[in-house]
C-alpha positions in Angstrom: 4.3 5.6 -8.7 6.0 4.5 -5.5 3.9 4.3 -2.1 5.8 6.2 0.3 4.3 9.4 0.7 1.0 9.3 2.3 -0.6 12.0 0.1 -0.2 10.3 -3.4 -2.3 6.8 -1.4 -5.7 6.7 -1.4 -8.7 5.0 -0.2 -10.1 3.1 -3.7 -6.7 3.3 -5.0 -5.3 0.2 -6.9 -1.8 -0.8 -5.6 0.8 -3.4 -4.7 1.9 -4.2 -1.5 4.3 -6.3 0.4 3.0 -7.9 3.8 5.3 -8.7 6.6 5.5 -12.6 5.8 6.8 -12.0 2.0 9.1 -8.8 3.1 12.3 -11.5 2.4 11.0 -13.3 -0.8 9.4 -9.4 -2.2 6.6 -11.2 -3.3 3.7 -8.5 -3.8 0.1 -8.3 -3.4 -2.2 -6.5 -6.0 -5.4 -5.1 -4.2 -7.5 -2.1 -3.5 -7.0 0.2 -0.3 -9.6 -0.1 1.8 -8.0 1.8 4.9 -4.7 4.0 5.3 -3.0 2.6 8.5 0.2 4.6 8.5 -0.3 8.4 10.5 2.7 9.9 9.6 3.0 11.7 5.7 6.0 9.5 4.4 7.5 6.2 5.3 10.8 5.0 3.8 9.6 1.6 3.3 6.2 2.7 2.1 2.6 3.6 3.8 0.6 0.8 5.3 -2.5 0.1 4.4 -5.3 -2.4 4.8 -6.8 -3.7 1.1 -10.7 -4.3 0.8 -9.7 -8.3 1.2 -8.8 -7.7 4.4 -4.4 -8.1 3.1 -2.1 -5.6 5.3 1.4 -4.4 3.5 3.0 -1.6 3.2 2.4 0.4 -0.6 5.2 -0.5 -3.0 3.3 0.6 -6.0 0.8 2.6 -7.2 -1.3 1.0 -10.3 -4.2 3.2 -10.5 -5.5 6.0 -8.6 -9.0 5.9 -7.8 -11.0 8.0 -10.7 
Protein backbone atom coordinates (compact mmCIF):
# COMPACT_ATOMS: atom_id res chain seq x y z
CA UNK A 1 0.00 0.00 0.00
CA UNK A 2 1.72 3.23 -0.93
CA UNK A 3 2.25 6.12 1.79
CA UNK A 4 0.88 9.07 0.33
CA UNK A 5 -2.34 9.71 1.75
CA UNK A 6 -2.23 10.63 5.39
CA UNK A 7 -5.29 8.55 6.34
CA UNK A 8 -4.13 4.98 5.35
CA UNK A 9 -0.48 5.98 7.97
CA UNK A 10 -0.65 5.33 11.29
CA UNK A 11 1.06 5.56 14.52
CA UNK A 12 2.29 1.66 15.25
CA UNK A 13 2.18 1.05 11.60
CA UNK A 14 5.04 -1.00 10.01
CA UNK A 15 6.39 0.83 6.85
CA UNK A 16 9.25 1.77 4.57
CA UNK A 17 10.59 4.92 4.19
CA UNK A 18 13.14 6.92 2.22
CA UNK A 19 15.17 9.70 4.30
CA UNK A 20 16.49 12.65 2.60
CA UNK A 21 20.19 11.36 2.40
CA UNK A 22 19.15 8.02 0.34
CA UNK A 23 16.27 10.01 -1.83
CA UNK A 24 19.06 9.51 -4.97
CA UNK A 25 20.24 5.86 -4.32
CA UNK A 26 16.12 4.88 -3.12
CA UNK A 27 17.54 2.92 -0.56
CA UNK A 28 14.60 2.33 2.12
CA UNK A 29 14.26 2.08 5.71
CA UNK A 30 11.95 -0.63 7.39
CA UNK A 31 10.60 0.75 10.78
CA UNK A 32 7.66 1.52 12.87
CA UNK A 33 5.85 5.05 12.92
CA UNK A 34 6.31 6.61 15.93
CA UNK A 35 5.00 10.22 14.92
CA UNK A 36 3.08 11.58 11.66
CA UNK A 37 5.09 14.75 10.69
CA UNK A 38 3.37 15.65 7.49
CA UNK A 39 -0.18 18.13 8.31
CA UNK A 40 -1.58 18.11 5.08
CA UNK A 41 -3.96 14.66 3.96
CA UNK A 42 -1.79 13.61 0.80
CA UNK A 43 1.74 14.26 -0.32
CA UNK A 44 2.95 13.21 -3.77
CA UNK A 45 6.12 11.95 -2.61
CA UNK A 46 4.65 10.28 0.41
CA UNK A 47 3.76 11.41 4.25
CA UNK A 48 6.63 11.99 6.66
CA UNK A 49 7.00 10.44 9.51
CA UNK A 50 9.30 9.93 12.39
CA UNK A 51 10.00 5.86 13.20
CA UNK A 52 10.21 4.68 16.94
CA UNK A 53 14.35 4.70 16.18
CA UNK A 54 14.26 7.97 15.95
CA UNK A 55 14.79 7.58 11.39
CA UNK A 56 12.73 10.52 9.48
CA UNK A 57 11.56 9.62 5.69
CA UNK A 58 8.87 10.12 3.94
CA UNK A 59 6.25 6.58 3.64
CA UNK A 60 7.00 4.71 0.52
CA UNK A 61 5.26 1.65 1.69
CA UNK A 62 2.96 0.26 3.90
CA UNK A 63 3.98 -3.39 5.32
CA UNK A 64 1.58 -3.81 8.04
CA UNK A 65 -1.01 -1.79 9.64
CA UNK A 66 -0.96 -1.65 13.23
CA UNK A 67 -3.61 -4.49 14.56
Amino acid sequence: MSGQNRASVTPGAKVSVVQKKDQQTGKLTEGVVKDLLTKSATHPHGIKVRLEDGTVGRVKEILDQKQ
